[in-house]
Structure formats: structure tokens, C-alpha cells
C-alpha positions in Angstrom: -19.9 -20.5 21.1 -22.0 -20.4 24.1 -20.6 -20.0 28.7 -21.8 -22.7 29.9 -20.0 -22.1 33.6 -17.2 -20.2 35.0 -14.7 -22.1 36.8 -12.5 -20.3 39.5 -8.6 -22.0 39.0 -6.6 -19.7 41.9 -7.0 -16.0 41.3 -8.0 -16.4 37.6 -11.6 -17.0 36.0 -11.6 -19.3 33.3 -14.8 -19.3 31.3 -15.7 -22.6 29.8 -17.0 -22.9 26.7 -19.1 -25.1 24.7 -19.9 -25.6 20.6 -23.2 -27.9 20.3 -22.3 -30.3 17.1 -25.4 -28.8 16.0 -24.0 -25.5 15.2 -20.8 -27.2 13.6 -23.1 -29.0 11.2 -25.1 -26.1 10.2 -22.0 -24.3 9.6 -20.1 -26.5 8.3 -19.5 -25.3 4.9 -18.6 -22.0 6.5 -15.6 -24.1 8.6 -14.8 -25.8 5.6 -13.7 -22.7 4.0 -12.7 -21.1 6.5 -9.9 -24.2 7.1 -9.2 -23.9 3.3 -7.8 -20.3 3.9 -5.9 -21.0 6.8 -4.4 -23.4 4.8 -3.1 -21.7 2.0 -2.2 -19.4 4.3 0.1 -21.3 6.1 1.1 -22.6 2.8 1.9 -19.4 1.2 2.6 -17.1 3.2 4.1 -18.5 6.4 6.1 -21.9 5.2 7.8 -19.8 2.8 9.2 -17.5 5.6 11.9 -20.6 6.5 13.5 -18.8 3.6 14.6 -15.6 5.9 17.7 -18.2 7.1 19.3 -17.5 4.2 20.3 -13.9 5.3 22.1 -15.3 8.4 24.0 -17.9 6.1 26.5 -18.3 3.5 23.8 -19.9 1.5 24.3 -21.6 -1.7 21.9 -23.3 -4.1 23.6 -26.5 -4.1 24.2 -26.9 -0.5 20.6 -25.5 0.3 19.1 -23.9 3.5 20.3 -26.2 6.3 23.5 -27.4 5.1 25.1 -23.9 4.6 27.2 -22.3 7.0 26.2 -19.8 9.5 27.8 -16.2 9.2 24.9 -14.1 11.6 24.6 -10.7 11.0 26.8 -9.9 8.3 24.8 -9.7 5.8 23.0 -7.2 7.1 26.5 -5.1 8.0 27.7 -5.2 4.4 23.9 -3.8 3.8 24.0 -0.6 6.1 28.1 -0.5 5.3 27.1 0.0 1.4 26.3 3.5 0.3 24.5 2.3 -2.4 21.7 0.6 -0.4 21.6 3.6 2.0 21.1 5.9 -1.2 17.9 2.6 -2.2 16.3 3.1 1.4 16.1 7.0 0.9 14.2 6.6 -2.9 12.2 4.4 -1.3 11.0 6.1 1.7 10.6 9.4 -0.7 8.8 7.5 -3.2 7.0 5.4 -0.6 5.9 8.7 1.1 4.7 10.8 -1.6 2.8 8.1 -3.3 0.8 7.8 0.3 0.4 11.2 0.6 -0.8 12.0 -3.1 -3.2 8.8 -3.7 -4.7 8.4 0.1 -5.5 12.3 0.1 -6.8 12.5 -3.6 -8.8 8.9 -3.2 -10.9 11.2 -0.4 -11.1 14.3 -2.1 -12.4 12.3 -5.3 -15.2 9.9 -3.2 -16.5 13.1 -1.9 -16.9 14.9 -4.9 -18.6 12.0 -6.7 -20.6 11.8 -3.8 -21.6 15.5 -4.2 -22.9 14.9 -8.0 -26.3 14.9 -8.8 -27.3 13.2 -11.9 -26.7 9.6 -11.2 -26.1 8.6 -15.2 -23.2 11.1 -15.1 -21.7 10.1 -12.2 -21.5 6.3 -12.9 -19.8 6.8 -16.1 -17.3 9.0 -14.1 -16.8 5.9 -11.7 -16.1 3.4 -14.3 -14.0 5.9 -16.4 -11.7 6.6 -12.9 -12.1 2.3 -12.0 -10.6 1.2 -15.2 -6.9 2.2 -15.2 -6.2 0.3 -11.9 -6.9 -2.7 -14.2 -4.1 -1.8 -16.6 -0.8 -3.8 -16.3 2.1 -1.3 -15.4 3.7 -2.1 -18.5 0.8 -0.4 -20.2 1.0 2.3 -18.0 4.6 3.0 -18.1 4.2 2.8 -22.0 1.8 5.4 -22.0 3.9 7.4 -19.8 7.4 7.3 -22.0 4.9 8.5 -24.9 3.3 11.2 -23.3 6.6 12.7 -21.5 9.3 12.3 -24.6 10.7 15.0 -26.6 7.9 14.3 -29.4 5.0 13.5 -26.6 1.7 15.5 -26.6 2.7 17.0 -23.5 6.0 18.5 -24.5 4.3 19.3 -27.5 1.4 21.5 -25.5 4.0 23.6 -23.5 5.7 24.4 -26.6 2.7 25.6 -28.3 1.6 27.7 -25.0 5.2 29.4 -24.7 5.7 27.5 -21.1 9.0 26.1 -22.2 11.3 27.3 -25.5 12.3 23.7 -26.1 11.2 20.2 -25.1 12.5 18.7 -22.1 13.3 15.0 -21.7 11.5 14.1 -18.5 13.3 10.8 -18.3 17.3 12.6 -18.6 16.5 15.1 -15.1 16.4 13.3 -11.4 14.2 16.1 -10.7 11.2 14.7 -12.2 11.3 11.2 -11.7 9.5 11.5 -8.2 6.5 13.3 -9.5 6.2 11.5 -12.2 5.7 8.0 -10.1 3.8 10.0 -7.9 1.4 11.1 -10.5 1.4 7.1 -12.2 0.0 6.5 -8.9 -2.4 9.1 -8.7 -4.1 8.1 -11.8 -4.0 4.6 -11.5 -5.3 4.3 -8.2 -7.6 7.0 -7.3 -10.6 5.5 -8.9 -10.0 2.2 -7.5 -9.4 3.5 -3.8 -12.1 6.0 -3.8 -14.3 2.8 -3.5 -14.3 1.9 -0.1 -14.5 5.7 1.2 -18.1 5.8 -1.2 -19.4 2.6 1.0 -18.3 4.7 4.0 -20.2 7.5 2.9 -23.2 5.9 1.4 -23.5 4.5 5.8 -23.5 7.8 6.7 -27.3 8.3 8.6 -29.2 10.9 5.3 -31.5 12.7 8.6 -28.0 14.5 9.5 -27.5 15.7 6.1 -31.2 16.5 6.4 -30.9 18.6 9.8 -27.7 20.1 8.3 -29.8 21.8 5.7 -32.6 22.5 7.9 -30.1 24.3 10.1 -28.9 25.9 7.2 -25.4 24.6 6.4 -24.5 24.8 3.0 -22.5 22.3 0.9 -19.3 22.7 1.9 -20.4 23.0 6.0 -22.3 19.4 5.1 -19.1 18.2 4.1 -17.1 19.4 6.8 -18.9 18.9 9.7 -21.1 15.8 8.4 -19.1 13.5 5.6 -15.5 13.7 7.1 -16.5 13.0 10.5 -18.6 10.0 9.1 -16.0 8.8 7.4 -13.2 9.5 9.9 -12.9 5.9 11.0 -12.2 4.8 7.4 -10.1 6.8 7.1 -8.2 5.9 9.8 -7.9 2.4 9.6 -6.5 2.4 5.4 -4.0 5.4 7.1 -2.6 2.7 9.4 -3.0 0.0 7.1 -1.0 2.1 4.2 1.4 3.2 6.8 3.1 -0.3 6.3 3.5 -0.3 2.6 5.3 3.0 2.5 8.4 0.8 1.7 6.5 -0.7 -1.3 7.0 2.4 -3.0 6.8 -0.1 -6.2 9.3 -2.0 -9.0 7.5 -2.3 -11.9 7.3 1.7 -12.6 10.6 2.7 -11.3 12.3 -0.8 -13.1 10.7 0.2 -16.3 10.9 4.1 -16.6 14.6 3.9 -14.7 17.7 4.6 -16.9 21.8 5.1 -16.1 21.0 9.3 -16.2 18.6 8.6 -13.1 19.7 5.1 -11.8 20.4 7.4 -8.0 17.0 8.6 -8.2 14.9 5.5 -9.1 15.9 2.5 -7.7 14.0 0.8 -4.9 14.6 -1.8 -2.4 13.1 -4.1 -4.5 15.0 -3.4 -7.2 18.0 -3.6 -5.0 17.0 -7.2 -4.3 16.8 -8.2 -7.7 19.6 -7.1 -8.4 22.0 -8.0 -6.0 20.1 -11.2 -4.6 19.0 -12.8 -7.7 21.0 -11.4 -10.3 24.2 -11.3 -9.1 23.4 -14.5 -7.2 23.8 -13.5 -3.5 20.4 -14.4 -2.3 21.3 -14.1 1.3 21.9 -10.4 0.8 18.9 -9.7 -1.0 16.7 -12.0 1.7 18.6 -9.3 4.4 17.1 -6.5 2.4 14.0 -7.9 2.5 13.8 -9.0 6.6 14.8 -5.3 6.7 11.9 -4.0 4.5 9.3 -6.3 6.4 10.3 -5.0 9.9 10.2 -1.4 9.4 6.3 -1.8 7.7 6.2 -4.0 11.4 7.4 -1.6 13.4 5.9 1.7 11.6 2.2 0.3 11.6 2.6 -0.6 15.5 3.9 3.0 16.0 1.0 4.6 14.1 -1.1 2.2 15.3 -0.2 3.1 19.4 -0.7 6.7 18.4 -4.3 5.9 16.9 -4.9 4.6 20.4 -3.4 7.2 22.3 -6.1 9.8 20.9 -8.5 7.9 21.0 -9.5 6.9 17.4 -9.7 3.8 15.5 -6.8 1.2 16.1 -5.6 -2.2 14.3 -5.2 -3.8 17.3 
């Protein structure tokens, strides 16, 4: 795209701009793809969003989106009028917070220290060991889980046999441990796989400061501090406000599958909420009110976050 002249219209510039056909042709494939996303784009993700009616009708199957009548907002009263789905929204945010907190912060911690490693043979065989859980199904996952935790599982077995606890405890019966115990699921899946983009950010990082570091005699640690975090403070800011927005995707899969009646108030999510209410009992406008709910608070939270980024000074969005 090249200025070819600026053209004064009042009190306001416009530039005018102008593409040789040269440059489309030699990047044409490049456009061609390019149109191909915004396509499936709009396709997928922004056709579908004529959907969100539903929550301001009396919608039913049979009568479909634009022949059933209009009710407003009161789908979204019965919502904040049911204790039910104010009890959801708290799980969620606790959930939603703890997993942010626990993978972002561990994702960092673990990048760093494979950074720090020296013998290269040993450290790839810890990367692909850490990669290859995110690559498990959840069902997997929560399997492993349910075995590990039961009465009988290895690890009720180990804090019999050290004298922690006089009796086994079953994780799944107590609404105490159901938060850590997504928490950690998180953790473990998801470390390996996030620590990824922090090792590019580091691997960026100019080697003549770590060099002058050690000249000026900084050990390890003062390398880290004063030399890798700053370098990779910008990263880190931008998957903050990025993760910021899915803190109400604290996850279904996990919470649907280890969830039972003795911890039903502790472990549902919005999502689960949805499916239940919207799809299984058949009120899909409620369910698609739930949702409009969950999409503007990830809105409004990453433009919050996002103005406070600017406000400091450090790396925004937009």
C-alpha cells in the first residue's frame, strides 16, 4: 500500500492510497487465503451469533428464530432471580480464577527453569514429557484422576503408609477439595503446553546482556530477575490480558465428569448450567441468556485489564 498524495477535504487530511495490480498479483495467494479465513470466519463465528435472539424470545423449535414472540429481558431476570445460577457464577469465577492464577504463574516458573538447564538431551526429554498431557482428551485425564484420588488410589494409599491420614479419604464426597483438585488437572495438563510461548520469548532475549550480567557479576538468580523477567515482561502481559477473558471458561468437561450430587453446589459451571437448563430441559432461550452473559463479562473484563495495561504504560490489546 503506497501515499501517493494527501488531499485536504475541510479541516481533515485524507491520505490517498494506492495498491499497484502488481503487488496484488505477486501476493495473490497470500489474499487468497487470507479471504478464505475471513470467510469461515464470518461463517463460524459471526452468522451463528443471530442465535443470541433467542434469549430475548419465547423461542421454540418449531416456530424458529423470527417467528417466536418477543419477551425482552426476562430471561435474563429469571437468571439473576435464581439462586441456583448465582451459586453457578460464583464456582465459575472461583474456578475460573484459580485455574489463571495456578497455570499462568507455573507456565513461567517452568519456561524459566528449563531455560536454566544445561544439558540440552535432558532438557528436551523434559519438554516433550511436560508437552504430552495437553494432548490427552479430558476424559483420560479425569479417569486418571478418579483412580488416583479414590479410597483404593495410590495416593490415599501413600498417606496411609506415611501416617498423614489414619484412614482414606474420598476426595470426590468433600466440597473442600474439588477446587484444588481442577486446579491441579489444570496445572498438569497445561503447564507444558503454555510454557511454550514464554521459551520463544526467552530464547529473543539479546545473550550479550546475560553476558554483561555475568561479567558484572550477577549470579543466577540476579540474571533471572533483573534480565529474563524483564525480557519477557511483554509476553507476559499480553497472555495476562488475553487469559483475563476466559476466566469464565473455568471448563465443563472436568467439572461435568468428576461432579456428583455430594458436590453438585461446588462443581457446576456456567456451561454446565447451560446444558442443563438450555438444552436439556429444552429452554434454549435461557441457556442462550447465560451465555450473552458469559460473553460480555470476558468483554468487559479484558477491556478493563486492558485500559489498566495502558494506564502504566505496558503492553496493551488495543
Amino acid at each position: 500500500m503506497f501515499l501517493t498524495n494527501v488531499k485536504n477535504s475541510g479541516n481533515t487530511i485524507q491520505p490517498k492510497f494506492n495498491i499497484p495490480w502488481n503487488d496484488i498479483k505477486r501476493q495473490r495467494i497470500l489474499l487468497i487465503w487470507t479471504a478464505i479465513i475471513v470467510i469461515y470466519g464470518v461463517i463460524f463465528y459471526y452468522l451463528p451469533l443471530v442465535g443470541w435472539l433467542t434469549a430475548f424470545e419465547d423461542y421454540k423449535p418449531k416456530d424458529g428464530i423470527f417467528h417466536s414472540s418477543f419477551i425482552g429481558l426476562k430471561k435474563f431476570k429469571m437468571l439473576f432471580s435464581d439462586q441456583t445460577f448465582i451459586r453457578v457464577i460464583r464456582n465459575t469465577l472461583a474456578m475460573g480464577i484459580l485455574n489463571l492464577v495456578s497455570t499462568f504463574f507455573m507456565a513461567i516458573v517452568f519456561a524459566i527453569l528449563l531455560n536454566e538447564m544445561m544439558f540440552k538431551g535432558y532438557k528436551k526429554l523434559v519438554q516433550t514429557i511436560s508437552y504430552l498431557p495437553h494432548f490427552l482428551s479430558w476424559i483420560i485425564v479425569t479417569g486418571i484422576l478418579h483412580d488416583a484420588l479414590s479410597g483404593s488410589g495410590i495416593i490415599n494409599e501413600l498417606l496411609v503408609k506415611f501416617n498423614i491420614i489414619d484412614s482414606p479419604i474420598n476426595f470426590f464426597a468433600h466440597r473442600v477439595y474439588f477446587w484444588p483438585i481442577v486446579a491441579f488437572a489444570n496445572v498438569w495438563k497445561e503447564t507444558g503446553w503454555n510454557a511454550i510461548i514464554y521459551l520463544a520469548a526467552i530464547t529473543a532475549i539479546d545473550p550479550n546482556l546475560y553476558e554483561a550480567a555475568m561479567i558484572d557479576g550477577a549470579g543466577r538468580w540476579t540474571r533471572i530477575k533483573h534480565v529474563t523477567l524483564p525480557g519477557i515482561r511483554p509476553t507476559i502481559i499480553i497472555l495476562l490480558l488475553i487469559n483475563v477473558g476466559n476466566i469464565l471458561n473455568a471448563g465443563f468437561e472436568i467439572q461435568y465428569l468428576l461432579g456428583n450430587g455430594l458436590i453438585q453446589s461446588v462443581s457446576q459451571t456456567i456451561d454446565i448450567y447451560v446444558l442443563k437448563w438450555g438444552i436439556s430441559q429444552g429452554d434454549y432461550a435461557l441457556g442462550t441468556a447465560a451465555g450473552i452473559f458469559k460473553s460480555l463479562v470476558s468483554i468487559i473484563l479484558i477491556i478493563i485489564v486492558n485500559k489498566i495495561a495502558k494506564h502504566n504504560d505496558q503492553e496493551s490489546l488495543f
